[in-house]
C-alpha positions in Angstrom: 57.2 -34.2 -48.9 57.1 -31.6 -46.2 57.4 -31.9 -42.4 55.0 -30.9 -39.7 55.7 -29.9 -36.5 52.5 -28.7 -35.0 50.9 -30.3 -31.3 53.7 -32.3 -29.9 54.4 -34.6 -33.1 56.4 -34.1 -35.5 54.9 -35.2 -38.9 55.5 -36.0 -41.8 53.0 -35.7 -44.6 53.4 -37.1 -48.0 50.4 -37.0 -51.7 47.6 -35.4 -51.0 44.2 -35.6 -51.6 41.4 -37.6 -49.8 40.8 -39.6 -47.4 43.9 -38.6 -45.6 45.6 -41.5 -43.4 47.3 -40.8 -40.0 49.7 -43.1 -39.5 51.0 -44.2 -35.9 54.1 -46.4 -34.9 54.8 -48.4 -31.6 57.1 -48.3 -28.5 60.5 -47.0 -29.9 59.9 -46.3 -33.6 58.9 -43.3 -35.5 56.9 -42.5 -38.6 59.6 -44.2 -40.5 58.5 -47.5 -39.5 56.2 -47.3 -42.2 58.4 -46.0 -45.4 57.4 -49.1 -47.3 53.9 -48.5 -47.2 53.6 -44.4 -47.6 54.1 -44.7 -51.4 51.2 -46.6 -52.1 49.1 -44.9 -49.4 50.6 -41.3 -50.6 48.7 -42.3 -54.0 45.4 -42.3 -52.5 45.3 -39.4 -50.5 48.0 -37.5 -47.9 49.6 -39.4 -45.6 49.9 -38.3 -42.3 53.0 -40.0 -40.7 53.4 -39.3 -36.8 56.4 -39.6 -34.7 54.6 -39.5 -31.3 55.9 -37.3 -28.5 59.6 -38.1 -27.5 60.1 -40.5 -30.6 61.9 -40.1 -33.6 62.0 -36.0 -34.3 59.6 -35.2 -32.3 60.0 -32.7 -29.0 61.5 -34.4 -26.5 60.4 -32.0 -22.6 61.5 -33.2 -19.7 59.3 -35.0 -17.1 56.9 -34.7 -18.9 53.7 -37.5 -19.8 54.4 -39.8 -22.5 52.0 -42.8 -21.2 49.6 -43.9 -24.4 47.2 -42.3 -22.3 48.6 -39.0 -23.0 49.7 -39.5 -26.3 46.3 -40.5 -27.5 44.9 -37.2 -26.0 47.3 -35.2 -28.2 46.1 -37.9 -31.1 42.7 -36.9 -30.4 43.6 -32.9 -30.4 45.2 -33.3 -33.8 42.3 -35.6 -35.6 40.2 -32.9 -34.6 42.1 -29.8 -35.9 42.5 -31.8 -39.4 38.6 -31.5 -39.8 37.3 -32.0 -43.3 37.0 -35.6 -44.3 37.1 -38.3 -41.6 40.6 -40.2 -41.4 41.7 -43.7 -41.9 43.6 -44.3 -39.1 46.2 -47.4 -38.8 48.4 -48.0 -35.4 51.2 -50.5 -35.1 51.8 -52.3 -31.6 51.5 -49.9 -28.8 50.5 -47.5 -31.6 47.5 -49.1 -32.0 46.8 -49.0 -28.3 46.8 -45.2 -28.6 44.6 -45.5 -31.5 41.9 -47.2 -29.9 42.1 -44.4 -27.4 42.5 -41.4 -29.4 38.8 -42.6 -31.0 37.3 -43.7 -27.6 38.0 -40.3 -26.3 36.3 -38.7 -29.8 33.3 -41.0 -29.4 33.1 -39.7 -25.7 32.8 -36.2 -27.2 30.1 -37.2 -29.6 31.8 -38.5 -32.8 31.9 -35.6 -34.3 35.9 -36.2 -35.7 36.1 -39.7 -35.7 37.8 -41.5 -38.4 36.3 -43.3 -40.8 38.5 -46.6 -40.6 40.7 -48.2 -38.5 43.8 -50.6 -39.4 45.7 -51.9 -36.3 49.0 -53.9 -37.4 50.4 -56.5 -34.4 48.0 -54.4 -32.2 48.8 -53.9 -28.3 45.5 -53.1 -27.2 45.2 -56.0 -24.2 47.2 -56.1 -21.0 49.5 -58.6 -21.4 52.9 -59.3 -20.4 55.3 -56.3 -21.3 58.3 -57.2 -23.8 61.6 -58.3 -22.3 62.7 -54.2 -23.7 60.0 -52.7 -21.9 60.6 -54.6 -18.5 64.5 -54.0 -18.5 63.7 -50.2 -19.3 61.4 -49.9 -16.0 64.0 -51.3 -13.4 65.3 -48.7 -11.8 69.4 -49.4 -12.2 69.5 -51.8 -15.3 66.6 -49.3 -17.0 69.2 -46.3 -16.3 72.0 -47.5 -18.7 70.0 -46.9 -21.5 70.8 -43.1 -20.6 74.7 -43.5 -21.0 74.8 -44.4 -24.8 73.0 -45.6 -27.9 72.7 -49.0 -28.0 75.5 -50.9 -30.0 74.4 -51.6 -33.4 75.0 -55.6 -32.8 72.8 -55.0 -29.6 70.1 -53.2 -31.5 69.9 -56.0 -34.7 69.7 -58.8 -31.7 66.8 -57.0 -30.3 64.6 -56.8 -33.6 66.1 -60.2 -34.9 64.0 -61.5 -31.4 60.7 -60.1 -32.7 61.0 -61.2 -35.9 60.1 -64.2 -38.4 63.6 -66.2 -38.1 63.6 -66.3 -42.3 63.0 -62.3 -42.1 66.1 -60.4 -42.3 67.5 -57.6 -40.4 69.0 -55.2 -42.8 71.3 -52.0 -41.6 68.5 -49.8 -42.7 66.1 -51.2 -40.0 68.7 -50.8 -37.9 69.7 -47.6 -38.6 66.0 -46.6 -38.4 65.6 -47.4 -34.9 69.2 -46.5 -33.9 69.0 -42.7 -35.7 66.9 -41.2 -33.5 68.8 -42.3 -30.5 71.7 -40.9 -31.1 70.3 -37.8 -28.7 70.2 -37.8 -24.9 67.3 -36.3 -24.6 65.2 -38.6 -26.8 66.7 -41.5 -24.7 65.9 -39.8 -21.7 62.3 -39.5 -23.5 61.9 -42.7 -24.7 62.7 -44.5 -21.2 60.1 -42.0 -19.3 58.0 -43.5 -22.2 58.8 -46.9 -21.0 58.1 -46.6 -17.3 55.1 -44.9 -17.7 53.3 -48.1 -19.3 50.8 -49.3 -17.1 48.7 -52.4 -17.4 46.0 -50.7 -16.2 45.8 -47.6 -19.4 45.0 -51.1 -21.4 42.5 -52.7 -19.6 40.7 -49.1 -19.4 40.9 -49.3 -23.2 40.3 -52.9 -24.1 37.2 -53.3 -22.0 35.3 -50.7 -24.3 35.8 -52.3 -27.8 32.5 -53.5 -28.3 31.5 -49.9 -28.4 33.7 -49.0 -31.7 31.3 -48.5 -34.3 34.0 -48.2 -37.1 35.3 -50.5 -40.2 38.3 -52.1 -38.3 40.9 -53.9 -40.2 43.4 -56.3 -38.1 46.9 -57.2 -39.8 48.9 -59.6 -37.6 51.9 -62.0 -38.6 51.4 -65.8 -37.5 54.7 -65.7 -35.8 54.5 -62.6 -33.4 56.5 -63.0 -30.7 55.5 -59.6 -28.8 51.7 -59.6 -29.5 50.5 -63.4 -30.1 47.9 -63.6 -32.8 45.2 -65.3 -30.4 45.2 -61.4 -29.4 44.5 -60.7 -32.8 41.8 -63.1 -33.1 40.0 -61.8 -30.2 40.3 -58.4 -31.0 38.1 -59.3 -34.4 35.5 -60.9 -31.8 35.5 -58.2 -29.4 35.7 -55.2 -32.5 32.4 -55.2 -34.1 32.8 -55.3 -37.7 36.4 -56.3 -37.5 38.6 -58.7 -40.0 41.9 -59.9 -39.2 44.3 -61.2 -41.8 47.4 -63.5 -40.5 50.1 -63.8 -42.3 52.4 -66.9 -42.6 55.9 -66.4 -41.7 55.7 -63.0 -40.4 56.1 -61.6 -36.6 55.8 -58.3 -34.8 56.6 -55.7 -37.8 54.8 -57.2 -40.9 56.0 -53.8 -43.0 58.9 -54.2 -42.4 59.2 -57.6 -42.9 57.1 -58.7 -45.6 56.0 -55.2 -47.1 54.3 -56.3 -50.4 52.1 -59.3 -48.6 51.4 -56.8 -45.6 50.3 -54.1 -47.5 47.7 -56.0 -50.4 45.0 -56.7 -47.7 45.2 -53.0 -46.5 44.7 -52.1 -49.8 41.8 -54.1 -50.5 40.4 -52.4 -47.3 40.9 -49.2 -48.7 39.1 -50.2 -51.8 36.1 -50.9 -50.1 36.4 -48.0 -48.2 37.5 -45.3 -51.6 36.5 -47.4 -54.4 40.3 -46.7 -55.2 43.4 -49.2 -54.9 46.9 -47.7 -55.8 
């Protein structure tokens, strides 16, 4: 496993081969978010994992742009410098809002580096009502405190026990994954510029141009998703052309890391369509 730190990602890329898959988490994770699916993946072809700009170890500048907007630019920059053979690109929750822009912005260009496959997990791509952790963060006083400390470990397991199945459990390792990275000022400094700087509007410029995504598009979404209902999800396979969305029962917002095994089987069923392989 080696680490990447070209463009303003940090990556992490893991097996090798073809197709390669670029993997990118939501609002507050990193590239860790998906640990329990990289060894399969990894024995199919590299995987890409990103931590987007000011997440996990990736640079942190100050006042600097870390709307999806900007991040799917960079996205965009860094499918194209890959080259060779098209990605398989997957996004979870906001992640997959950047996603959906990162290829818009390569179709605009004239397709020449767009990925082959998409697989959107609990996908943000619709304005909808922001989170109850993404509204705190953008008042201007409450939003602030997040700057003084990390958050206590007890605060942190009540927050993902809120977006997930109530049978799911909430180990010290997701917690720790989360907390890690915010351990440094400056990457809470980073994260809650991140946070103000999401705007209905970057979605609705994005979800009203779905119907032009010519690509294979996979949609994984857990029954129970508190954060991103799955009626989103079910629209998303009507307004995707081509799309299929699998729900699964007694799952909500992370479905890797809360059921990993029954997440991961129809992705790799997709994959077998797409590689004639399955790992």
């Amino acid at each position: 496993m080696s680490a990447v730190t070209q463009h303003p990602f940090h990556v992490t890329r893991t097996g090798s081969g073809d197709p390669p898959f670029v993997l990118v988490h939501g609002f507050g994770a990193s590239g860790d978010f998906w640990r329990r699916w990289i060894p399969a993946l990894s024995r199919l072809g590299e995987v890409h994992a990103l931590d987007l700009k000011g997440f996990g170890r990736s640079p942190t500048p100050p006042n600097d742009d870390y709307s999806p907007l900007a991040q799917a630019r960079h996205l965009a920059a860094y499918l194209r410098d890959l080259g060779g053979t098209p990605p398989i690109l997957f996004g979870h929750s906001l992640g997959a809002g950047v996603v959906v822009a990162a290829t818009l912005q390569l179709l605009d260009e004239g397709g020449a580096h767009l990925p082959s496959s998409l697989v959107l997990v609990s996908g943000a791509v619709y304005p909808q009502r922001l989170p109850p952790f993404l509204r705190m963060a953008q008042l201007p006083v409450l939003g602030d405190l997040f700057l003084l400390a990390p958050p206590p470990r007890f605060a942190l397991r009540l927050g993902i026990r809120g977006i997930v199945h109530r049978s799911s459990p909430v180990t010290g390792e997701m917690v720790e994954v989360y907390r890690g990275p915010l351990e440094s000022f400056r990457r809470r400094r980073a994260i809650l510029r991140a946070a103000r700087q999401v705007a209905v509007a970057d979605a609705d410029s994005v979800s009203s141009r779905l119907g032009e995504l010519p690509i294979p598009t996979l949609l994984v979404w857990g029954e129970d998703d508190p954060v991103v209902p799955p009626e989103l999800g079910r629209r998303l396979e009507r307004d995707i052309p081509g799309a299929s969305l699998v729900e699964l029962p007694r799952v909500g917002h992370l479905p890797p890391e809360e059921a990993p095994e029954a997440s991961l089987a129809p992705v790799l069923t997709f994959l077998a369509e797409r590689t004639g392989e399955v790992g």
